[in-house]
C-alpha positions in Angstrom: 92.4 105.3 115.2 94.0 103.1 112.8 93.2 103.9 109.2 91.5 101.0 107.7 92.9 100.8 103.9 95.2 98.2 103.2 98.8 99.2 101.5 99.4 96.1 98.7 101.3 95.5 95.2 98.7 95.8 92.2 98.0 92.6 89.9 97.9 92.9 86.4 94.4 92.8 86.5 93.9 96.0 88.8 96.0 98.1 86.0 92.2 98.1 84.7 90.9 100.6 86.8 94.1 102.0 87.1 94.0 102.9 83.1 90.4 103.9 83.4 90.8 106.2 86.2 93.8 107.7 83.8 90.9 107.9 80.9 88.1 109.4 83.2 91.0 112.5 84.4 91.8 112.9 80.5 95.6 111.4 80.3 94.5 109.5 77.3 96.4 106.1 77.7 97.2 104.3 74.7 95.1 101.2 74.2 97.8 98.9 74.4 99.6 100.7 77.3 98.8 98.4 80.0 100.4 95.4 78.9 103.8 97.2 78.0 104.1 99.2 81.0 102.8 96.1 83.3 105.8 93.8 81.4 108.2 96.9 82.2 108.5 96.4 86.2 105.1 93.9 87.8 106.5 95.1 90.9 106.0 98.3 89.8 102.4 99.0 90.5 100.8 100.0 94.1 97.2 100.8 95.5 95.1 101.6 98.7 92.3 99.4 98.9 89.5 100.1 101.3 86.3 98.5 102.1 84.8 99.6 98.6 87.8 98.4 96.6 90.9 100.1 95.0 90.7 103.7 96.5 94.2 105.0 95.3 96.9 104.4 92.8 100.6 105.3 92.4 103.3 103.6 90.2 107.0 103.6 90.8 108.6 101.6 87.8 112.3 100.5 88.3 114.6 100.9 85.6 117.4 99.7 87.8 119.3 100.6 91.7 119.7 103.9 90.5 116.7 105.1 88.7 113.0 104.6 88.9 110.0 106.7 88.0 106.4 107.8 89.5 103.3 108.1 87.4 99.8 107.2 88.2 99.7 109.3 91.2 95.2 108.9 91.7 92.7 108.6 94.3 89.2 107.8 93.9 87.0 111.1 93.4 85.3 110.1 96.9 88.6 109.6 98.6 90.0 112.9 97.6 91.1 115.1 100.4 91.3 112.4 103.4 95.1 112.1 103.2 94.6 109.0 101.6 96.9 109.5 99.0 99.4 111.1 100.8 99.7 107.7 103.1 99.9 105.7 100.1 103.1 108.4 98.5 105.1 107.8 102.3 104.5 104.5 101.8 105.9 104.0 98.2 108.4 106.6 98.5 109.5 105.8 102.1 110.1 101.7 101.1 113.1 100.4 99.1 113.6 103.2 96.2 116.2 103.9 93.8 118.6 106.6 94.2 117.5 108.9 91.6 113.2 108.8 91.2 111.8 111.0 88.1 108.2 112.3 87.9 105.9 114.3 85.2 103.7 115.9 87.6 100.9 118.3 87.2 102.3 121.5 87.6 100.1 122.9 90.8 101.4 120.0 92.8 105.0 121.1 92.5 105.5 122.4 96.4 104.2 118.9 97.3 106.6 117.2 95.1 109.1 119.7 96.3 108.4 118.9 100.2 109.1 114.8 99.8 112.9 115.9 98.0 111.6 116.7 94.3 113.5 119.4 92.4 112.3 120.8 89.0 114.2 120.1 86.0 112.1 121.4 83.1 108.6 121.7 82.0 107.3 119.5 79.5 104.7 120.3 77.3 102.0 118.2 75.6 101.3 119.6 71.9 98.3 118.7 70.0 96.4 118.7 66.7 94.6 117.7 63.6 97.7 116.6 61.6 97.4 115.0 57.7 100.4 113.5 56.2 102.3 116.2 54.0 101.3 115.0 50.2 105.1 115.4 49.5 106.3 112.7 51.7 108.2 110.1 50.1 109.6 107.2 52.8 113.5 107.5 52.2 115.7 104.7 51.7 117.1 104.6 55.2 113.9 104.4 57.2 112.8 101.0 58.6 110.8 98.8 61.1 112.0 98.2 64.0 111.2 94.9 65.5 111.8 93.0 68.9 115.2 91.9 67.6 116.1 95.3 67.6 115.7 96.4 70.9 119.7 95.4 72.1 120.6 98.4 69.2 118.1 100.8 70.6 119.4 100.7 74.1 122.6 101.0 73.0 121.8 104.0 70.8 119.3 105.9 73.6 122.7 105.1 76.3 125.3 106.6 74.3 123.6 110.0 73.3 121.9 110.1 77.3 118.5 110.0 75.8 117.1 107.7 78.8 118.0 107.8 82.4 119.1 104.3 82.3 119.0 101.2 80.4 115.3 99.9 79.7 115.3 96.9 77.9 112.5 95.7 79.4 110.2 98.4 78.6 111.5 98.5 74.7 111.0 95.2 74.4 106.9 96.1 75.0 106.8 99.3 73.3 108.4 98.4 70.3 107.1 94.5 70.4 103.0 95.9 70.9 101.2 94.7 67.7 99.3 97.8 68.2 102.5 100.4 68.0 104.8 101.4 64.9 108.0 101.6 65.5 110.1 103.3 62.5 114.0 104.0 62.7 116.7 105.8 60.3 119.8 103.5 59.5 123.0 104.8 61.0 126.5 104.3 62.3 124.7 102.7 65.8 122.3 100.7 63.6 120.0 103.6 64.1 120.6 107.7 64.1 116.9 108.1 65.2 113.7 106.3 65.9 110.1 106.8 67.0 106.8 105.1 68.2 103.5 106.1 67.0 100.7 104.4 69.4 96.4 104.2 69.0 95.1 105.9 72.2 91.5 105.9 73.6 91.8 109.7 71.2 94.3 110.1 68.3 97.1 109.2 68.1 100.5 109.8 70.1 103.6 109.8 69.1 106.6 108.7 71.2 109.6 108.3 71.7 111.1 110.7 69.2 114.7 111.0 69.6 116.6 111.9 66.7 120.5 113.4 66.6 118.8 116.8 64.3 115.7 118.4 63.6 115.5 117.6 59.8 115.9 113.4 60.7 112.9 114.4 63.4 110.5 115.7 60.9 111.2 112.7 58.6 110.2 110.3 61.4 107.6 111.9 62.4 105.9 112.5 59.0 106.9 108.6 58.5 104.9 107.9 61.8 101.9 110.0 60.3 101.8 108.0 57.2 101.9 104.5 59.7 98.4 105.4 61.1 95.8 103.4 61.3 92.1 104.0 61.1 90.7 108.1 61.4 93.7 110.3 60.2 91.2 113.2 61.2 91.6 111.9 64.7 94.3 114.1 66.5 97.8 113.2 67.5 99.6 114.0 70.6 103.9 114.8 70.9 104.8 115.6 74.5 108.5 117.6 73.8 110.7 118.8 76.7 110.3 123.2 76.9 113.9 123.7 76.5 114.0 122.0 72.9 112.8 124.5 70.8 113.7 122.8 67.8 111.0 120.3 69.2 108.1 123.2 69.8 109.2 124.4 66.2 108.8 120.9 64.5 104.9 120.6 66.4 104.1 124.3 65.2 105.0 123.2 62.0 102.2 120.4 61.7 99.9 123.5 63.1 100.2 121.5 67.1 99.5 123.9 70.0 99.7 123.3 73.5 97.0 121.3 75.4 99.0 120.9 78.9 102.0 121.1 80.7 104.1 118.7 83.6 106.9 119.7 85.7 109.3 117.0 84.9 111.2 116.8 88.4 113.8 114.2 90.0 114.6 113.3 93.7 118.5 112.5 93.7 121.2 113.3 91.1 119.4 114.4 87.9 120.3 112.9 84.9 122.1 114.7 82.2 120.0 113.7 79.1 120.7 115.5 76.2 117.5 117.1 75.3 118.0 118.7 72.3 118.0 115.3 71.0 114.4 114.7 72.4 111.7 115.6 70.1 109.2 114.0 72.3 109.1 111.2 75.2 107.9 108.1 75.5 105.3 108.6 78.2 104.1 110.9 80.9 104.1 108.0 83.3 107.0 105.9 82.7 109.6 108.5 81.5 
């Protein structure tokens, strides 16, 4: 028998329930996350609708030919276990992909990843807590804004230390453009030697990107970000580091974080050599 869902593209509008499925499982999306990640890849976006609406989720943003990545990866609570989700995965994964696909997955669905080409690269871990501002913190002279203009020197700077997979100008120009996010970056040789985004979610606060060439410039953003906030600074704030950094767990256990949750950060195709030890925390569970 023919299963009756229909396969289609999201609209913008669908990202919605998309986000809100996201809140009701406890990813705590950013409030301003589905405009940046929709103006990142429209294309990006896919669902199985069935006779009582949107029944299943899964995005796979482009970056480019050679590198996309999966997030969003949801069925409706009463379409769970029917295989539903599995159809719409083939069908995603099995269409016009790009050679290298990335994922933060939950770790008990590694074997699946595993069976549809996915190998693990690390795990990545979600740290968490009530953080104030140290009273000591005095901006320094080389911190700044960064702005939509600036987005050309960011690229540039995340390409030549392999901080991102591939060149995302599209996606900076969101993240760092959102009225709603702070953006704060350290003057250097590049135009910047470090930078960061601090973001309102539906709780806290997270914090990310947070790439930075040494631990001591990452604690200076990130106490910079903590002194951006905006509203509760009781609420807590959220820094997702890659495991093998430990200068990265180290700066989190510092500000008294602990871990909440873990991915396994995996990639079908040629893994990208990113140089982690400059990755203090990354920009998002669901788009890299």
């Amino acid at each position: 028998m023919a299963n009756p869902e229909k396969i289609r593209r999201l609209r913008e509008k669908d990202l919605t329930t998309m986000l809100q499925w996201a809140a009701d499982e406890g990813w705590n999306p950013g409030t301003d996350d589905l405009a940046s990640f929709w103006h990142t890849d429209p294309e990006g976006f896919w669902g199985a609708f069935d006779k009582n609406g949107l029944a299943a989720v899964i995005s796979c943003v482009t970056y480019s030919a050679d590198f996309a990545f999966i997030g969003f990866y949801m069925c409706r609570p009463d379409r769970r276990g029917q295989g539903l989700g599995l159809r719409l995965w083939n069908s995603v994964l099995n269409g016009p992909v790009a050679q290298t696909i990335g994922l933060d997955g939950v770790v008990d669905q590694q074997d699946n990843y595993a069976k549809s080409g996915f190998q693990l690269a690390h795990r990545t871990i979600r740290m968490a807590g009530t953080v104030a501002t140290p009273a000591s913190f005095v901006a320094p002279a080389d911190l700044f804004d960064l702005k939509i203009d600036d987005i050309a020197i960011v690229d540039a700077f995340e390409q030549s230390l392999h901080l991102f997979a591939e060149s995302r100008l599209s996606f900076l120009s969101g993240w760092i453009g959102s009225e709603k996010h702070t953006a704060l970056a350290l003057y250097g040789p590049m135009g910047v030697r470090g930078y960061g985004v601090i973001r309102p979610c539906l709780d806290g606060y997270k914090i990310g990107p947070l790439f930075a060439q040494n631990p001591e410039d990452a604690d200076c953003l990130f106490q910079a970000l903590l002194a951006r906030r905006e509203g509760n600074p009781d609420r807590p704030v959220f820094l997702d580091i890659p495991e093998p950094n430990a200068a990265a767990a180290s700066l989190a256990q510092k500000y008294g974080m602990a871990p909440v949750f873990e991915t396994a950060r995996m990639y079908r195709g040629h893994a990208p050599k990113l140089d982690l030890a400059k990755t203090f925390g990354i920009s998002s569970f669901e788009l890299g």
